[in-house]
N, C-alpha and C positions, 0 to 999 in steps of 0.2 A: 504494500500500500504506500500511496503517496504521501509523508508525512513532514513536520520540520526537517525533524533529523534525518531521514533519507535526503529532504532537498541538500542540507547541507553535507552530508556524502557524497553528494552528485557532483555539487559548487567545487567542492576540494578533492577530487576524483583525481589518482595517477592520468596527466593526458596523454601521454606518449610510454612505447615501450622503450626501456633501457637497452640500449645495444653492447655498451662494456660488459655486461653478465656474458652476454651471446656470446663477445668474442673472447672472451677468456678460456670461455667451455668450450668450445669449440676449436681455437686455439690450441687447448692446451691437449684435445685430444686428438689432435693431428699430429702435434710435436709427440707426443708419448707412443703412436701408433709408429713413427716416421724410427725410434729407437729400437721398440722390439722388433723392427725388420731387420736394421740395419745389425744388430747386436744376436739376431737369431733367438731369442729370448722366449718366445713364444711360436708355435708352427700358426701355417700362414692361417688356418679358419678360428683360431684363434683370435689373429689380430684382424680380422674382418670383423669378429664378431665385438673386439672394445672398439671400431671407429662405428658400428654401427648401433654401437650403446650409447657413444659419445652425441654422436648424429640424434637418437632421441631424448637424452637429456639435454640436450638443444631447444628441441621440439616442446617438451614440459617445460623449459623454464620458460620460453616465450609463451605460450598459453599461461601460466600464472600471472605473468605481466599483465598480459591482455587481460585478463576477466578484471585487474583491479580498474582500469581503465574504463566501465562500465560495469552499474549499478542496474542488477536483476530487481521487475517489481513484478507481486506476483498479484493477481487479483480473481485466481480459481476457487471459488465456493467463499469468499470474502463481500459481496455485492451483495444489500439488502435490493429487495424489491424495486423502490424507489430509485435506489444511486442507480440500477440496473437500465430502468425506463427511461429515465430522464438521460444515461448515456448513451444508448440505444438511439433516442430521440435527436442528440445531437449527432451522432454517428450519420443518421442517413440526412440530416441537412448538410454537414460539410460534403458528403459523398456527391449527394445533388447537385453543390456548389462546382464540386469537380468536373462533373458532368458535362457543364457549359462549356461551348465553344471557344470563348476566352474569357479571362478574369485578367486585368490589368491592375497593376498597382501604381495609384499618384503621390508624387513626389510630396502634394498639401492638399488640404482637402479643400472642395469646394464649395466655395461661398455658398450657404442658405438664401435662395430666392425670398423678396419681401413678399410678404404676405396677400395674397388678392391683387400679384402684379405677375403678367404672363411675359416669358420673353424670350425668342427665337433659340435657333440651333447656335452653337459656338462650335470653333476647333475643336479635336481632342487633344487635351492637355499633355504637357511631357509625362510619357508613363513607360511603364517596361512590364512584359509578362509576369505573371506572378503563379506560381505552383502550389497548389490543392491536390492533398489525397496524402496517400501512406508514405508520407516522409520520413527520410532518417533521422531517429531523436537522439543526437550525440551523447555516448555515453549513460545513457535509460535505453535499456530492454526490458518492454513490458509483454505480459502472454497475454495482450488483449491488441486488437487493431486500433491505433494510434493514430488520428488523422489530421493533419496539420495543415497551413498556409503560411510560405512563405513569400513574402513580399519586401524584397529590397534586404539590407541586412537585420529584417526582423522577422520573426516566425512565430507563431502562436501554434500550439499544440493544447488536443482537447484531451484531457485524462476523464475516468470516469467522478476524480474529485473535483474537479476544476481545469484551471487552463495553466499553462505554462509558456511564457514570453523566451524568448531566447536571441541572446543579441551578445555577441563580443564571448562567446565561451560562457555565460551564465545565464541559467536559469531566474525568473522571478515568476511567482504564483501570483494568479489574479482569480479570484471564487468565481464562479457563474452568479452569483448576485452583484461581481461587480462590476462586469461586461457589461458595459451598454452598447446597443448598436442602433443605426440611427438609419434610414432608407429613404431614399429619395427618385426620383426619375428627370433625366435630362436628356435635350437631343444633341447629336454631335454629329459635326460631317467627318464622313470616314473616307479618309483618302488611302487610307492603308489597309492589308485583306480583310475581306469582308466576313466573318465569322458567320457559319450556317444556319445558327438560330437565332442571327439578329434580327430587331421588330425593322423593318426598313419601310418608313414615314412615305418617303419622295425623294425623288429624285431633283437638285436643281444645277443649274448652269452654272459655273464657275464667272462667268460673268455674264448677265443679264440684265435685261430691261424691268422695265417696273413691273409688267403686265406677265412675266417669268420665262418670256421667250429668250433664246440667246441675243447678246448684242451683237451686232454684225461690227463691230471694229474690232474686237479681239474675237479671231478667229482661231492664232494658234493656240492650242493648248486649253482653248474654249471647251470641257469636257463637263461631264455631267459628274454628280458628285451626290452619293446616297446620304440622307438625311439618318440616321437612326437611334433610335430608340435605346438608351441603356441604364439599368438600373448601378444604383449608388449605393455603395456600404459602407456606413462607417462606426470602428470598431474604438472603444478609447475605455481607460479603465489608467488603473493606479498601476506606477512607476511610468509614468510617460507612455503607455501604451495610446496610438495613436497611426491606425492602420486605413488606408483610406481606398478604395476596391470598385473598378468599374466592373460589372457584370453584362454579357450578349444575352444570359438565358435569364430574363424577368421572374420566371417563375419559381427556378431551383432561389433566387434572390431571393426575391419573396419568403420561399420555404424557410431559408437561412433566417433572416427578421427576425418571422416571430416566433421561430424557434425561441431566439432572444428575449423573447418579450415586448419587441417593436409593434407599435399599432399601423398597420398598410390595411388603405381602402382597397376595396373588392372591388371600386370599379376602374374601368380599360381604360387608361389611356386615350386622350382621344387626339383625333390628326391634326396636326397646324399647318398649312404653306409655309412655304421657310424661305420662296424667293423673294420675297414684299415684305413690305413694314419696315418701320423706322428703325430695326437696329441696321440694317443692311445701307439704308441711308444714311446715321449717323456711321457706318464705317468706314464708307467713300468720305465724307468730314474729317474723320480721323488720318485718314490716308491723304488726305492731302487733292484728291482726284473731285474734277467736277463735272456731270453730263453736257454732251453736246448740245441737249435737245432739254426743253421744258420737256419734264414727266418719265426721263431716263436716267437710268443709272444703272453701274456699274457693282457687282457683288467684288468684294477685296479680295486681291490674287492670293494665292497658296503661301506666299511667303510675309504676306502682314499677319495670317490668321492665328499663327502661332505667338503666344504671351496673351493672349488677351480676354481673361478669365476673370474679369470686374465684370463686364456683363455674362451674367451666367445666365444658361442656355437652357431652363426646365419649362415643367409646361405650365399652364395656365389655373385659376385660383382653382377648377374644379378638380385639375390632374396633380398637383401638386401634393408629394403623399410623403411629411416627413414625419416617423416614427421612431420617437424617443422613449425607449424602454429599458426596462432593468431585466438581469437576466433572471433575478426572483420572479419573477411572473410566469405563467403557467407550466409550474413545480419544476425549476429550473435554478436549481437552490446549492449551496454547497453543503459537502457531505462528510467532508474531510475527518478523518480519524482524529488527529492532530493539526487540527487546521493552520496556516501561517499567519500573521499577525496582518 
């Protein structure tokens, strides 16, 4: 079981196996084998048989090493009922999580929309993939499936007592009462691969007219550009935990939520135009670009879109679904033998 004193066996765990042991032993029974040849001291199956003694007290002492370098946890017939369901519970929301097409991780999270104000598609922000599912838990080997997300140099691991952060070689414990996560929906133009299960709004022109036709002055490079749909996670708890998660698949999102405790409306999403409206106009403003023509304009080229994530790009006062929950809510509780402070 997951406990203080186990974490802190973990925190202070041998990290590396000692090589001077190895070569000593090993060493010294080549030199010792190297004599009774030369000295005839021994007949030869003999001295086959001390280098191949030596050869496995090799073997044993690197296995000793190793196991201190990881801390065994055992949790067969230790599970009440409860810790059981409620791990279970979180097991197939991370797993669903995994599921998805892609899960990206942002570098900061993104601005909360004001309240009863709707506002177009934006870029997608600086992010880099991020990995869901049965990750290696450095130095914990548990006899239960472990499912983690790592996102940038931090990682969160679910145990069935709680959660485990991992950042720089150490572990920190966070209870599931003290996970919050928090859900949102935003749209983004996706100029990079388009993941299989994403909600894809519309399609618009990289530059166009008011009315969403292309402009006929920029021609090259005039290409169309999917509008889509992506759900928002954000995950924050004690010691700086502060994990921020685009999702392609809404629904595994969703699942995840209110696993947590997050409150998310039941209802869809609904479609916006994304070539029209004043943000598109105020971004030729920002860019410096003015239309030819009274009642034309210009969408910002590929290389202003990126940085500009003060207007945030979610949907409208009815779509707008942010759910702030405590992971105490629907029996999502810590269990902990020894729970950490």
């Amino acid at each position: 079981m997951l406990t203080n004193r186990t974490l802190t066996r973990i925190n202070n765990r041998t990290r590396e196996v000692g090589r001077l042991p190895l070569l000593a032993v090993g060493g010294g029974t080549v030199v010792l084998t190297a004599l009774f040849y030369m000295f005839e001291v021994l007949p030869s199956f003999a001295i086959l048989a001390v280098l191949g003694g030596g050869a496995l007290l090799v073997l044993l002492l690197y296995w000793t090493q190793k196991a201190k370098t990881t801390i065994s946890l055992s949790y067969k017939s230790n599970l009440d009922k409860q810790t059981s369901a409620r791990f279970s519970e979180v097991r197939k929301a991370v797993e669903g999580l995994a599921s998805s097409g892609a899960v990206w991780s942002f570098d900061s999270s993104i601005n909360r929309p004001q309240k009863g104000k709707a506002a177009g598609p934006i870029p997608s922000p600086e992010r880099e993939r991020a990995r869901v599912g049965l990750l290696e838990t450095p130095g914990i080997s548990a006899d239960v499936p472990v499912w983690g997300i790592e996102a940038g140099d931090e990682s969160i691991f679910f145990f069935p007592e709680g959660t485990l952060i991992y950042r720089d070689d150490h572990y920190e414990p966070i209870s599931y009462k003290s996970l919050e996560v928090a859900f949102a929906s935003a749209r983004f133009f996706e100029e990079e691969d388009l993941p299989e299960d994403a909600n894809v709004l519309e399609k618009v022109w990289r530059f166009s007219r008011s009315d969403g036709t292309p402009d006929p002055r920029y021609k090259k490079d005039n290409v169309q550009i999917p509008v889509v749909l992506y759900s928002l996670l954000h995950m924050s708890g004690p010691f700086g935990l502060g994990m921020h998660l685009g999702v392609s698949n809404r629904r595994a999102a969703v699942r995840f939520a209110r696993t947590f405790g997050a409150e998310v409306s039941t209802e869809e999403p609904k479609e916006k135009k994304a070539g029209q409206g004043e943000e598109h106009r105020q971004a030729d403003k920002d860019s410096g670009r003015s239309s030819s023509k009274e009642g034309e304009r210009s969408a910002v080229p590929q290389r202003l879109w990126r940085g500009r994530l003060a207007r945030l790009g979610a949907e409208g006062p009815r779509s707008v679904e942010w759910g702030w929950g405590r992971g105490g809510q629907r029996g999502i509780q810590e269990a902990c033998a020894d729970p950490p402070p």
